[in-house]
C-alpha positions as CSV (number, residue, x, y, z in Angstrom):
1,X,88.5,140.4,139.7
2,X,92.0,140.1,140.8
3,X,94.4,143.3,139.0
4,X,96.8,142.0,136.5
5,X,100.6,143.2,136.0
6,X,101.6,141.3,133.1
7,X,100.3,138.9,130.1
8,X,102.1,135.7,129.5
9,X,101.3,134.5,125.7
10,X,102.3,131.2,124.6
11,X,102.6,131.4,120.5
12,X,101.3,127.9,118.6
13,X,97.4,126.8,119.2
14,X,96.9,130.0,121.7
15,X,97.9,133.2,120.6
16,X,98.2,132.7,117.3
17,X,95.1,130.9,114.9
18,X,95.5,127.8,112.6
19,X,96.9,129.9,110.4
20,X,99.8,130.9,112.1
21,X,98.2,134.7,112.6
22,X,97.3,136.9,115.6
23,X,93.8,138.0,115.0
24,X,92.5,141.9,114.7
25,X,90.4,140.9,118.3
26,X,93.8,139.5,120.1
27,X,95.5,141.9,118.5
28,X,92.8,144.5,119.7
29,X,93.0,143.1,123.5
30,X,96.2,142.5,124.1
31,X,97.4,145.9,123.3
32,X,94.3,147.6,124.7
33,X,96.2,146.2,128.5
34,X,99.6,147.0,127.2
35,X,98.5,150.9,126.7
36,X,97.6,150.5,130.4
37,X,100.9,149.5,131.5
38,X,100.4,145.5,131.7
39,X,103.7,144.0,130.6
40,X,103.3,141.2,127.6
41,X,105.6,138.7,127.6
42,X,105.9,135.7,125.1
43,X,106.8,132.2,126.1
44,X,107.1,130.0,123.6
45,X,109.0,126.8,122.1
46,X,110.1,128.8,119.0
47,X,113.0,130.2,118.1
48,X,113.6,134.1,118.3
49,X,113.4,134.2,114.4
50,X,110.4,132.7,114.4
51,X,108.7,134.8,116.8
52,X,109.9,137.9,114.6
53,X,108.0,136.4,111.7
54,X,104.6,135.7,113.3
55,X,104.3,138.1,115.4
56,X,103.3,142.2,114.2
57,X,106.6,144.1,114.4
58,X,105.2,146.3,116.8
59,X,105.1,143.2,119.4
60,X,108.4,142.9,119.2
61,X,109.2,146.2,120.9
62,X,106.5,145.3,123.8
63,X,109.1,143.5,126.2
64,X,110.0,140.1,126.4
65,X,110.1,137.4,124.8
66,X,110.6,133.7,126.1
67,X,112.1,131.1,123.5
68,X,112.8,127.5,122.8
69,X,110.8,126.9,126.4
70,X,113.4,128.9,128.1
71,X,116.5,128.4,126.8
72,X,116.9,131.9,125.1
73,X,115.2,134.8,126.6
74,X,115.0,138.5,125.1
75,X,114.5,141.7,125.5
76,X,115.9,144.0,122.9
77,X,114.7,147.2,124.0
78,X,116.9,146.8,127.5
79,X,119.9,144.9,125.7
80,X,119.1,141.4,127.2
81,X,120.4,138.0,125.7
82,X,120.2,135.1,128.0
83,X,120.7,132.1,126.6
84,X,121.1,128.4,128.7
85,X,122.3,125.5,126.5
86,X,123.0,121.9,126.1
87,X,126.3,120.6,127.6
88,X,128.3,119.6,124.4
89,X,129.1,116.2,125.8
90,X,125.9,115.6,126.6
91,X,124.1,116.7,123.5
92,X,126.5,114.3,121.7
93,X,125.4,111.4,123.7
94,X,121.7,112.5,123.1
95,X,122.3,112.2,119.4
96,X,124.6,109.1,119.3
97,X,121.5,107.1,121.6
98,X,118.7,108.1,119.3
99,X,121.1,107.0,116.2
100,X,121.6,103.7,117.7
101,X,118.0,103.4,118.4
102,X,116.9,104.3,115.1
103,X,119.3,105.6,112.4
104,X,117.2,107.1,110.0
105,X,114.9,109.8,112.5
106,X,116.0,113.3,111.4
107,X,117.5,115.1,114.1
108,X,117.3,119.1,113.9
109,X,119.4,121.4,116.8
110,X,118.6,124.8,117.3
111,X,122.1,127.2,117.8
112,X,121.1,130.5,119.6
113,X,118.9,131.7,116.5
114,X,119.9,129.5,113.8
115,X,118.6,125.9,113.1
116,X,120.5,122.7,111.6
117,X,119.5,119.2,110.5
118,X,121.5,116.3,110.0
119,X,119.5,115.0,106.7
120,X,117.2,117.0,104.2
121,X,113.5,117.2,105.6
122,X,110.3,115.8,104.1
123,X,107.3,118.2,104.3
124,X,105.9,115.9,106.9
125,X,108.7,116.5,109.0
126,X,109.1,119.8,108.5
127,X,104.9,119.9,109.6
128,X,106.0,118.3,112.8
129,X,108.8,120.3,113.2
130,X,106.6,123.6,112.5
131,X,108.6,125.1,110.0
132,X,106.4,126.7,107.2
133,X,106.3,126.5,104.1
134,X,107.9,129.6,102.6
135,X,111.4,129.2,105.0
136,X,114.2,128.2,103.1
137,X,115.2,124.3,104.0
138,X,117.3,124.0,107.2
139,X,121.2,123.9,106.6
140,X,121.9,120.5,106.4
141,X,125.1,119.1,108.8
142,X,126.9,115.7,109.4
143,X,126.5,114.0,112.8
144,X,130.0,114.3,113.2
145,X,129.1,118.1,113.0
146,X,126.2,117.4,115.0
147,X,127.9,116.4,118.0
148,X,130.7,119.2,118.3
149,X,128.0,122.1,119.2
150,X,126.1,123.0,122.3
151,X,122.5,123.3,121.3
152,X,119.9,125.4,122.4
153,X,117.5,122.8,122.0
154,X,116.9,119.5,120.5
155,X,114.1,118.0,118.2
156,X,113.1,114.7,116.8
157,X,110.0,113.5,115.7
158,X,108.4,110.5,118.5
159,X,108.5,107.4,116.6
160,X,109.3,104.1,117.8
161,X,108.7,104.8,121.2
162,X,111.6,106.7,121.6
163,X,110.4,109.3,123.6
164,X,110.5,107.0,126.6
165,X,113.5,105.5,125.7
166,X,115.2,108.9,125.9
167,X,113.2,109.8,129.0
168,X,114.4,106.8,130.8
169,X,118.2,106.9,130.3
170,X,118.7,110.8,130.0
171,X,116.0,112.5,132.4
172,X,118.4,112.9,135.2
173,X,120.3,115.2,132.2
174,X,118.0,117.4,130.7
175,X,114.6,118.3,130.1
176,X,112.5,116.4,127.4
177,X,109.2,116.7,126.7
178,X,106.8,115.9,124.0
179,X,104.0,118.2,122.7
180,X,102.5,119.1,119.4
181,X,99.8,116.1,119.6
182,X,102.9,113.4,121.0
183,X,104.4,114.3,118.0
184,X,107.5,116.1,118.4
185,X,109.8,115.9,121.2
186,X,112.0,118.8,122.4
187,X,115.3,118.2,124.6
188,X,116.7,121.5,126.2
189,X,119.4,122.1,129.6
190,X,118.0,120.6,132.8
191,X,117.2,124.0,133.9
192,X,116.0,125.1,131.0
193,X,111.5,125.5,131.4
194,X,109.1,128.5,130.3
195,X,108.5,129.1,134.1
196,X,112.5,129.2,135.2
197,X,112.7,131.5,132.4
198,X,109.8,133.6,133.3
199,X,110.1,134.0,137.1
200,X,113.2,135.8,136.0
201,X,111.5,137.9,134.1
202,X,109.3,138.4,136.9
203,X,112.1,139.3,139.7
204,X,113.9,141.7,137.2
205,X,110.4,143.7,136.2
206,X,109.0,143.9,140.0
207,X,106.2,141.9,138.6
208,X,104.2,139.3,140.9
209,X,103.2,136.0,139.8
210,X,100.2,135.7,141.7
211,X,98.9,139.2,139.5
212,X,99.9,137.7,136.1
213,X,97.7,136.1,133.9
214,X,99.0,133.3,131.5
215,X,97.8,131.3,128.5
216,X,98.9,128.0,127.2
217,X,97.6,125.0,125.3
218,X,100.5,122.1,125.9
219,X,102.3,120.2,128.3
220,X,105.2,122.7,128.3
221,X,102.8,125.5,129.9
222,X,102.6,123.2,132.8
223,X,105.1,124.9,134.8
224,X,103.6,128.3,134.0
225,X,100.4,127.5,135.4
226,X,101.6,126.0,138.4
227,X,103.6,129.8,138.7
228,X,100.7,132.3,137.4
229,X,98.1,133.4,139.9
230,X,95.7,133.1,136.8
231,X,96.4,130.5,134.5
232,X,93.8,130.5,131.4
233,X,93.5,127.1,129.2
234,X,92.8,127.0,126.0
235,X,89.7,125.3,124.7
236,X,91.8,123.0,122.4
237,X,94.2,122.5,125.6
238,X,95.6,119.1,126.7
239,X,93.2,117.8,129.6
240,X,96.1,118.1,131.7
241,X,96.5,121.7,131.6
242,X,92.7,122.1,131.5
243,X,93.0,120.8,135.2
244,X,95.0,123.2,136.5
245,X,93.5,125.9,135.1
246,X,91.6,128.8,136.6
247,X,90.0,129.3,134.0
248,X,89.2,127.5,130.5
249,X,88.4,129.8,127.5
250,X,87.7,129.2,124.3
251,X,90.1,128.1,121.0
252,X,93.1,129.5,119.4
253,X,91.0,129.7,116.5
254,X,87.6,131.4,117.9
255,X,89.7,134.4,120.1
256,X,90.1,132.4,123.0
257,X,93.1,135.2,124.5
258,X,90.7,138.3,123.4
259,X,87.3,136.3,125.4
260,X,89.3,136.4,128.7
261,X,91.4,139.5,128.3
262,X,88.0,141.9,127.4
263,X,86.8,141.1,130.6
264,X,89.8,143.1,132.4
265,X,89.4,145.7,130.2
266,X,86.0,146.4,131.0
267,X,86.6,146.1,134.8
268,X,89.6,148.6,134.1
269,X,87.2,150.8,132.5
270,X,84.2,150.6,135.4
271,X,87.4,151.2,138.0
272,X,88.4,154.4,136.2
273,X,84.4,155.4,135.6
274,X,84.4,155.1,139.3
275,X,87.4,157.0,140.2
């Protein structure tokens, strides 16, 4: 097996279960590495708030921690706050455009660590925007508002063929992609992607990417696998990450991180038997 350096988790439908939890096996395997030195890093589309609510708090003093897809990257424990955003002028075309198309799609913005909408949310988009059920509702802002700010990130829900729409005219400006099922579609800086974010990471820790092991369940874990020397699919993967997998474990919900990562701890173990 090859040695591993670091762990690269991605949050919704891979660490974490239908139930927005880490399981006591994930839990159990993912420190087990740490304790031998393995770096953990997590990549994820959420916000830093966000991660501080899923997550154990003792995760959060593990290292890094890679959020809105790259936009904002942390490390408190070695003072680091990097954060890439959206060009005001061009996040205020973004929004006019998808007004025009369709006036009555909420449009939510993500601010460093602090998130706004420009209508009051139903609880079916606040399901496709993943916010659960016990945050408050999201401060509510006019467009005018809307477009006077340099976002971390944008989200609408994809209706009306929209995605495409904003694909086709804006592409060349920054990065959109659509996960969570086709359903929600996320707008960040052109160089704004899990794997720019993380091959920082990478160069700053003396890590190599062809000894770090990554898991992921949507399109935006693309890039990652095309970076990790082991990339690791989740069971309930798109196919399309599926196919560039090394290897394809099993669900977020049946322990599909712990099922890959036991396996390196019991090589660990023979190595130091055999030492």
């Amino acid at each position: 097996m090859k040695p591993i350096q670091a762990i690269v988790l991605d949050l919704d439908g891979t660490l974490l279960n239908s139930h927005k939890q880490v399981s006591p096996r994930n839990q159990a395997a993912v420190m087990a590495l740490h304790a031998r030195g393995i770096a953990v890093i997590i990549a994820t589309a959420r916000p830093l708030r966000s991660v501080k609510c899923l997550l154990p708090a003792e995760w959060l003093t593990l290292g890094y921690q890679i959020c809105y897809n790259g936009a904002f990257t942390v490390n408190e424990a070695v003072d680091v706050y990097e954060h890439l955003a959206i060009p005001r002028a061009t996040a205020a075309e973004i929004y006019r455009f998808i007004k025009e198309q369709n006036g009555s799609i909420p449009v939510t913005i993500e601010v460093e660590d602090t998130a706004y909408a420009d209508c009051i949310l139903t609880d079916e988009h606040r399901r496709i925007f993943g916010i659960p059920e016990d945050v408050p509702p999201l401060e509510v802002i006019s467009g005018t508002e809307m477009e006077t700010v340099s976002p971390s990130k944008i989200l609408l829900a994809n209706v009306d063929g929209i995605y495409s729409k904003l694909k086709a005219v804006f592409r060349s400006k920054v990065n959109i992609i659509c996960t969570d099922g086709q359903e929600l579609i996320q707008i960040m800086n052109k160089q704004v992607s899990k794997e720019n974010a993380l091959r920082k990471v990478l160069d700053r820790s003396g890590i190599k990417a062809e000894n770090t092991i990554v898991f992921g369940d949507d399109h935006n874990d693309l890039g990652l696998f095309d970076l990790c020397g082991i990339p690791v699919a989740m069971g309930n993967a798109v196919e399309e990450l599926k196919a560039k997998a090394a290897l394809v474990t099993d669900t977020n919900d049946r322990d599909g991180v712990a099922r890959i990562l036991e396996q390196w701890i019991e090589y660990g173990e023979g190595e130091e038997r055999n030492e």
